[in-house]
Kinemage of the C-alpha trace (Angstrom):
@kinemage 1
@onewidth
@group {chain A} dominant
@subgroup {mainchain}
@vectorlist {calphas} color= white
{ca unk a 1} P 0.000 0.000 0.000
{ca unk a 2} L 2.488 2.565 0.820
{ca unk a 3} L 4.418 1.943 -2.632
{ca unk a 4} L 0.933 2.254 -4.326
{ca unk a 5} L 0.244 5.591 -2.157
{ca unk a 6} L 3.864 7.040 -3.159
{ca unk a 7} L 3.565 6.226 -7.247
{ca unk a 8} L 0.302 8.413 -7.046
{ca unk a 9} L 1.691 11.178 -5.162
{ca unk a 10} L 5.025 11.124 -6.074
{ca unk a 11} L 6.505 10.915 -2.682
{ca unk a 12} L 9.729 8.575 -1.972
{ca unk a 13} L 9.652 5.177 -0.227
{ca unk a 14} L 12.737 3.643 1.606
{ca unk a 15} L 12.906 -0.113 2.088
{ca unk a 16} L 16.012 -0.579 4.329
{ca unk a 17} L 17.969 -3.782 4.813
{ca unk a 18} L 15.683 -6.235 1.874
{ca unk a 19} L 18.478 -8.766 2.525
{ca unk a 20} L 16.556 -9.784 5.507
{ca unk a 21} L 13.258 -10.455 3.699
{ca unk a 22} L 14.464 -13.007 1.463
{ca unk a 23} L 10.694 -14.728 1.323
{ca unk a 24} L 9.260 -11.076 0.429
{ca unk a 25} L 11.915 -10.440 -2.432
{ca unk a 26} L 9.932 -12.207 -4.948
{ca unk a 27} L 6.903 -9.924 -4.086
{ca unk a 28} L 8.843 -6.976 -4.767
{ca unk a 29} L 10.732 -8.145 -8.006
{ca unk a 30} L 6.889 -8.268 -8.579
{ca unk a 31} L 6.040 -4.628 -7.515
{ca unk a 32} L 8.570 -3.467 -9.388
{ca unk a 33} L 7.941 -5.340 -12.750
{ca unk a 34} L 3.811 -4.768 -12.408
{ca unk a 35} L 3.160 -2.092 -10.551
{ca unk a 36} L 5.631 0.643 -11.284
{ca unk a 37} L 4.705 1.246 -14.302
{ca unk a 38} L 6.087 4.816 -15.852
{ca unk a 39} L 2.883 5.662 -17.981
{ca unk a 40} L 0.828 5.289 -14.126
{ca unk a 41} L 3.607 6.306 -12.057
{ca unk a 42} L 4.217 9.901 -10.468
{ca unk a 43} L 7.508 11.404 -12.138
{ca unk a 44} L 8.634 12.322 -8.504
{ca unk a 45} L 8.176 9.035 -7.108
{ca unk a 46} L 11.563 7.351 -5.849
{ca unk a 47} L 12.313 3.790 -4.998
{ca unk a 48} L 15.244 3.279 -2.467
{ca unk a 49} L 16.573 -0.548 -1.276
{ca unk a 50} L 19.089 -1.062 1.012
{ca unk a 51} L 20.718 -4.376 1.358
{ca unk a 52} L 23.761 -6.605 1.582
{ca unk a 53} L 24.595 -8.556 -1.062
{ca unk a 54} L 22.583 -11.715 -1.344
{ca unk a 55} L 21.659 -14.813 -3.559
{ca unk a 56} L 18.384 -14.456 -3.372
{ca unk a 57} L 17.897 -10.567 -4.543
{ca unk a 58} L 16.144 -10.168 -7.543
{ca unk a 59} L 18.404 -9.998 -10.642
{ca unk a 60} L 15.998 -7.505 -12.227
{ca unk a 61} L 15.586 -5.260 -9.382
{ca unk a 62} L 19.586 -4.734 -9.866
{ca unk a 63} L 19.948 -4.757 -13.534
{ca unk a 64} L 16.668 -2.454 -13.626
{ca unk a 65} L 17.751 0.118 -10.931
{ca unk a 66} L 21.477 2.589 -10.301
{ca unk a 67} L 23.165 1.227 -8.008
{ca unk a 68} L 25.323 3.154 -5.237
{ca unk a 69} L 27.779 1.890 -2.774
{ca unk a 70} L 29.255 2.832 0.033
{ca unk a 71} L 32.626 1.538 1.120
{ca unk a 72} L 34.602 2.214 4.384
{ca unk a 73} L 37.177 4.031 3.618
{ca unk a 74} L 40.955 2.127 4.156
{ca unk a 75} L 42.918 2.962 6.676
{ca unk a 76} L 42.623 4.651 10.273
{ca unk a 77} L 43.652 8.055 8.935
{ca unk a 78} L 41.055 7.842 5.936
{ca unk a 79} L 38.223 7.044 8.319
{ca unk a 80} L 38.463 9.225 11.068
{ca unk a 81} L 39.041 11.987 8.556
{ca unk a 82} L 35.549 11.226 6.885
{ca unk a 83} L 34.279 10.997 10.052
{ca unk a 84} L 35.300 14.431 11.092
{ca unk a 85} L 34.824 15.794 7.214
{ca unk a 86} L 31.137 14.450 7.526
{ca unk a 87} L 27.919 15.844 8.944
{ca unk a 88} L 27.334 16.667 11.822
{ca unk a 89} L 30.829 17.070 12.924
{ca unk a 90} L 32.097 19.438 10.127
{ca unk a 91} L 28.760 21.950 11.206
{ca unk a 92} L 30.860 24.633 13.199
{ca unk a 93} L 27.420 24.777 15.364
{ca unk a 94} L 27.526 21.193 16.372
{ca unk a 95} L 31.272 20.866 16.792
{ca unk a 96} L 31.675 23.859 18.796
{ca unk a 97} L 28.018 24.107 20.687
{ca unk a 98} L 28.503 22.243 23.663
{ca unk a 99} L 28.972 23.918 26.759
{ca unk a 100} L 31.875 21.252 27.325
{ca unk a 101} L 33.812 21.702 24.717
{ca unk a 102} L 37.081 20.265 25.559
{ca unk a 103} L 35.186 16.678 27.361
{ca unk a 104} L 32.831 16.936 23.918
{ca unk a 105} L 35.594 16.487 21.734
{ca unk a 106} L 37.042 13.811 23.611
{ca unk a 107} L 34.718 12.125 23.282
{ca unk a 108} L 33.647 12.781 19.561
{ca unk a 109} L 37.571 11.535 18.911
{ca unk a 110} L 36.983 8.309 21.078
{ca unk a 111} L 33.408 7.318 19.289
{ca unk a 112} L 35.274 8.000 15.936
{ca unk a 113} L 38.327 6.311 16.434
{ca unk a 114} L 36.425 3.100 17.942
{ca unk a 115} L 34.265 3.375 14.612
{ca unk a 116} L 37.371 3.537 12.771
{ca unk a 117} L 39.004 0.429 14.753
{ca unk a 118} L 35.715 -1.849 14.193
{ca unk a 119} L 35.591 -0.876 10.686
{ca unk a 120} L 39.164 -1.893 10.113
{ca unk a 121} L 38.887 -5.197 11.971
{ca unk a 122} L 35.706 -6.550 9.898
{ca unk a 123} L 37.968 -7.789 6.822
{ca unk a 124} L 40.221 -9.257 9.763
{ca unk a 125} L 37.537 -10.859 11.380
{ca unk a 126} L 35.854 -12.388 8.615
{ca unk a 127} L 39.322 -13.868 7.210
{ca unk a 128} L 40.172 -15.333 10.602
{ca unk a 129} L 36.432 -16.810 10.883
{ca unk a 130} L 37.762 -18.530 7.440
{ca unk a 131} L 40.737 -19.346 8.337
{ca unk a 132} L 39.604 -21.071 11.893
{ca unk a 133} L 36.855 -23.708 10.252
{ca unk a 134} L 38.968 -24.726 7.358
């Protein structure tokens, strides 16, 4: 319903993390081959999936859509650096706006970092998963 409500009105829809769904993924390839149709559909309207890679998406979803990725950047430098270049912490307002300026960074640096740190260790993790059950 709220697809059908957003191709009359143009409006956009957001269907986050469709890897999950895997028995609703043939409805959608559906939706998208029946329903959005461009002579009946809104020239506003805007589809957005989210999703891991997976088997089981819909080749004609992907060959029928742009696709956009998003990669961590590599390195410690790299990420903390598009962490910082990023909203909110490159809005002036938001960087500087706490009454505790000197504790608020701190911390900013710590949160960042740590992202930085887990992002990095994810290709480690996964090889040494691999490596462990072979």
């Amino acid at each position: 319903r709220m697809i059908n409500k957003a191709i009359q009105r143009g409006t956009w829809v957001v269907l986050q993390n469709c890897h999950l769904a895997e028995s609703w993924l043939p409805s959608l390839e559906k939706i998208t081959e029946e329903t959005i149709v461009p002579e009946k559909t809104h020239k506003s309207f805007r589809l957005w999936l989210t999703s891991y890679p997976s088997p089981k998406f819909p080749v004609t979803i992907l060959q029928n859509g742009v696709k956009m990725t998003n990669e961590p950047p590599k390195g410690l430098r790299a990420n903390l650096l598009r962490s910082y270049l990023n909203d909110p912490l490159s809005d002036p307002s938001f960087f500087n706006g706490c009454s505790n300026g000197p504790a608020f960074h701190k911390l900013l640096f710590s949160l960042c970092f740590f992202h930085a740190i887990v992002q990095k260790r994810k290709k480690y993790r996964l090889r040494l998963c691999v490596d462990t059950t072979a």
